[in-house]
LOGU-236045 format. One record per residue: residue in three letters; y, x, z of N, C-alpha, C in turn. Coordinates in steps of 0.02 Angstrom, whole numbers, plus 50000, padded with zeros to 5 digits. Atoms other than C-alpha are relative to their C-alpha. Example, Ala and Ser with C-alpha at 12.3 -4.5 7.8 and 13.67 -1.06 7.14 Angstrom:
! residues 2
ALA499415004550000497755061550390500605004550000 SER499414995849997499475068450357500554996150037 
//
This chain:
! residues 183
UNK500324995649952508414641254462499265000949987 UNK500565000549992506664637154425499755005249937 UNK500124995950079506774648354255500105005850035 UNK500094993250003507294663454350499405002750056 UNK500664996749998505644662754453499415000749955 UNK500464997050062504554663554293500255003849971 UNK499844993450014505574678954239499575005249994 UNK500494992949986504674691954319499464998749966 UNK500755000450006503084684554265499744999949914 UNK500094998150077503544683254068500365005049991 UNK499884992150008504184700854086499425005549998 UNK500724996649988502434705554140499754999149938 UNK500465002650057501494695354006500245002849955 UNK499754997750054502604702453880499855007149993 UNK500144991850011502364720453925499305001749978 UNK500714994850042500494721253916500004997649935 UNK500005005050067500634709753754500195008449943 UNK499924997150037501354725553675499345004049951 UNK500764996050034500364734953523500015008850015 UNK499734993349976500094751453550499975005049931 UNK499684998850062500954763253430499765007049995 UNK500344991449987500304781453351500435002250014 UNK499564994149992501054797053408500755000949970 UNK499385000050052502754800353356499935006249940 UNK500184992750062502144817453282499704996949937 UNK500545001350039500784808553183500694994449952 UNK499575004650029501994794553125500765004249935 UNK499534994350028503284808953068499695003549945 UNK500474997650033501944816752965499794995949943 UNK500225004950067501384800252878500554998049961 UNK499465002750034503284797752843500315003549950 UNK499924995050039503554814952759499534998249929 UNK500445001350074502074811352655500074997649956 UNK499685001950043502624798252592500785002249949 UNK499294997550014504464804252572499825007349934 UNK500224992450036503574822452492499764999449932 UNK499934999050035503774827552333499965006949954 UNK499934994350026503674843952213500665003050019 UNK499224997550018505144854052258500105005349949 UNK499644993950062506234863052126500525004050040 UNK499204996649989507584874752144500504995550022 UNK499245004750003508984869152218500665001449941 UNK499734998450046509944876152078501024998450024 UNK499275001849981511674872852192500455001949929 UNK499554999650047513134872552065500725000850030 UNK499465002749972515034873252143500264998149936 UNK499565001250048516194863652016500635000550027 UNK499445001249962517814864652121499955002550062 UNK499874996249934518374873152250500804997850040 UNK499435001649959520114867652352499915000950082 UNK499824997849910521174873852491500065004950019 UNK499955003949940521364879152605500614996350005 UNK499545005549986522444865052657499874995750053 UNK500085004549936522844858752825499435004350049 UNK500674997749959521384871952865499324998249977 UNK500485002850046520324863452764499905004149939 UNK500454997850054519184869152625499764993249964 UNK500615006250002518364855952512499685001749921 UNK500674999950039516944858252395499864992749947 UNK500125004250046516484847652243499385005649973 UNK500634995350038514674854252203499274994549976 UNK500475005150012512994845952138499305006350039 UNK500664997350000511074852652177499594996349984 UNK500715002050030509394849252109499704997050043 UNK500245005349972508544835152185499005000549983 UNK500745002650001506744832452105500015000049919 UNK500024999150085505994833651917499834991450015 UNK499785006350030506284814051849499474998749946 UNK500435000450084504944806251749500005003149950 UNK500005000550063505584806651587500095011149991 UNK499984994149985505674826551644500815003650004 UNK499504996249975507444828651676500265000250048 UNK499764997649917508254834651822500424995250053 UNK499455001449977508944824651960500495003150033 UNK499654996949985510324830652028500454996250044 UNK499745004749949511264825852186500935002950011 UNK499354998150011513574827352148500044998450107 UNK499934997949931513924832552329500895002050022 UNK499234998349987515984832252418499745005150085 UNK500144997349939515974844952564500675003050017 UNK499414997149987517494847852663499645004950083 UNK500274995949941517454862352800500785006750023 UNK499404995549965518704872452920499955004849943 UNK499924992150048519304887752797499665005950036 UNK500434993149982518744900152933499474997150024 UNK500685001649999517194902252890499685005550032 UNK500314996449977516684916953004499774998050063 UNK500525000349964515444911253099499794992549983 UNK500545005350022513984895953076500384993550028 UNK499735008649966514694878353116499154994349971 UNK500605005250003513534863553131500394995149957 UNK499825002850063513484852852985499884992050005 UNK500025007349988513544833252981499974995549924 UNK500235004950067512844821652833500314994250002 UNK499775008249995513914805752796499854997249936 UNK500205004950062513264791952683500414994449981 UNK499535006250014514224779352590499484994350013 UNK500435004550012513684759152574499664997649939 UNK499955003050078513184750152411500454999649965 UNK499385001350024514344751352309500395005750004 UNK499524993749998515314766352360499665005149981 UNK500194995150013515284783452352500235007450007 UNK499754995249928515624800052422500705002450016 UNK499445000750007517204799752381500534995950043 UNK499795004549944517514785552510500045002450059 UNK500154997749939516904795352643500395005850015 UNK499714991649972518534810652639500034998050060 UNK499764998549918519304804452786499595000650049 UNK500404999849932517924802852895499885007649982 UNK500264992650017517294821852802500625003650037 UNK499464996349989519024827752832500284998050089 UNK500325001849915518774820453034499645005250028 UNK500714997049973517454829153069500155008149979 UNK500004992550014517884846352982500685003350050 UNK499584995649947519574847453089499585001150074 UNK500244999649948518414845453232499455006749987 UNK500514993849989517414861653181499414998849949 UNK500645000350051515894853153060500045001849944 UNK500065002250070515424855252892499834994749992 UNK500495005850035515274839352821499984996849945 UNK500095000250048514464833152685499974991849974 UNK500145008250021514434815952583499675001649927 UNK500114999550060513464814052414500054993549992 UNK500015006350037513214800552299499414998849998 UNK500495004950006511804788152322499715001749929 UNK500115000750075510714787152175500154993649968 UNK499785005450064511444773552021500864998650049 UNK499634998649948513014778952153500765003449966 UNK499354991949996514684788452111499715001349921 UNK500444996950063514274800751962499314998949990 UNK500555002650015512624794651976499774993849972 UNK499935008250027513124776551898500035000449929 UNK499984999150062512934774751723500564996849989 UNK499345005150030514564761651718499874993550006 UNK500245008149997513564747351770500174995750074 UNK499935003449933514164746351959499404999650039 UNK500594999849951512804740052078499484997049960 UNK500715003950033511824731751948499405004549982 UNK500374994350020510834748151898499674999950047 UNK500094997249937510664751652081499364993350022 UNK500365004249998509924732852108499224999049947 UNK500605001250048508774733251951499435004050011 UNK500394993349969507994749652007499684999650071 UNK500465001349922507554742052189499584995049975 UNK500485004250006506734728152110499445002749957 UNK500254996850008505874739251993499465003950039 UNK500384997149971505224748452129499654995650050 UNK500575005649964504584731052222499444999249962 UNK500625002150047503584728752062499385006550002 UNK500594996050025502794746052036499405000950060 UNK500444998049977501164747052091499705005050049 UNK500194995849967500134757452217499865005549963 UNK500274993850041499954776352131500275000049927 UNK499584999950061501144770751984500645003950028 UNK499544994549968502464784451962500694995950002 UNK499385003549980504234775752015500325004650053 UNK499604996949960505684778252093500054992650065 UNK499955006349944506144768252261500785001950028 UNK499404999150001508034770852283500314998850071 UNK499775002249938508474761352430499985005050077 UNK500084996449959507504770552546499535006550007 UNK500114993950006506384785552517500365004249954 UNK499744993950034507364793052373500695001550022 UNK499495000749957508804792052493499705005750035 UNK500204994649947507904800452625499705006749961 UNK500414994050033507164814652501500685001849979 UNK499184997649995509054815852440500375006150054 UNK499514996049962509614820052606499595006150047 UNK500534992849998508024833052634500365003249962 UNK499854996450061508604840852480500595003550029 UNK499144998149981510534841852564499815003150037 UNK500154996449946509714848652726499775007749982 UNK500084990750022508824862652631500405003249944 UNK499324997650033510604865252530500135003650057 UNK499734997649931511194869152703499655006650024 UNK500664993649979509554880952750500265004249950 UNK500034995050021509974889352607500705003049939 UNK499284997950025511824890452567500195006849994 UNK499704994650018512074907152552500435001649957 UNK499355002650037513804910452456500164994749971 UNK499455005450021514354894152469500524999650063 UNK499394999249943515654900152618499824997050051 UNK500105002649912514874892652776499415001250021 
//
C-alpha cells in the first residue's frame, strides 16, 4: 500500500524530468538530409508480367535506386501484385522482408492485400534476394560493419537503415510516377 501513495508523486517527478524534443517538422527535415541523395532516373524496367489470376495481376520489375561508388547503378528487383482492374487509382502498400529473406517471401501477404483492393509492393533489401551475390547474410553483415567503420564525410553505404529508407523513397516515387505500369 505504501508504494501506491508515492505513485502519483514519481509520475510527477518523472514528467518534468523529461528532455524536450525539436519539432517534428524540423526532425523530419534533418532525417531526409541525412537519408538525401542525387536522384537518377528511375529507369523502371517490367521483366514479367502475370495474370490475371484469381483477379490478380503480378509484376516482376526492377528501378534505379542511386549512382554506386564504383559508378554503377543500383537498382532495386521489385514483386508487385495488384487487382487486374486497373481502372481507377488504388492505394498502394510497401511490405518488407527480414534478414535473410526476400520479396519473394512476402506473396501471400502481397497477394492479401491486393484481393483487398491495394497495390502492393515488396522489393529486395540490399545484399537481399537478387541483390545477394551467393553469400547469404554474410555480405549483408560485412557491409553493416563496414558502414560502423566509415568515417564522418567518407563515401559509404549504410544498409541496415538509411539505404533501406532511400530504397523505399525511391519505391514511393516509382509509385508517383508509374505511368504505364497499369495502376
Amino acid at each position: 500500500m505504501p508504494v501506491l501513495l508515492w505513485l502519483p508523486f514519481l509520475l510527477i517527478t518523472q514528467a518534468e524530468a523529461l528532455p524536450a524534443y525539436r519539432p517534428a517538422a524540423e526532425t523530419k527535415a534533418a532525417f531526409q538530409k541525412q537519408l538525401d541523395r542525387p536522384k537518377i532516373p528511375l529507369d523502371a524496367r517490367v521483366d514479367k508480367t502475370s495474370g490475371p489470376n484469381a483477379g490478380l495481376v503480378t509484376e516482376l520489375l526492377s528501378f534505379a535506386s542511386e549512382n554506386r561508388a564504383d559508378g554503377t547503378i543500383e537498382r532495386v528487383p521489385a514483386l508487385i501484385v495488384r487487382p487486374a482492374d486497373n481502372t481507377k487509382p488504388r492505394p498502394a502498400v510497401v511490405v518488407l522482408h527480414g534478414t535473410g529473406g526476400n520479396k519473394f517471401d512476402m506473396t501471400s501477404t502481397l497477394e492479401d492485400l491486393a484481393q483487398l483492393g491495394f497495390v502492393a509492393i515488396s522489393i529486395d533489401g540490399r545484399y537481399h534476394g537478387e541483390r545477394n551475390s551467393g553469400n547469404g547474410t554474410d555480405d549483408y553483415n560485412q557491409a553493416i560493419t563496414r558502414a560502423w567503420r566509415t568515417k564522418p564525410g567518407e563515401p559509404g553505404e549504410h544498409p541496415f537503415y538509411f539505404d533501406t529508407c532511400w530504397d523505399i523513397w525511391r519505391t514511393l516515387d516509382f509509385f508517383a510516377d508509374a505511368s504505364g505500369c497499369g495502376f
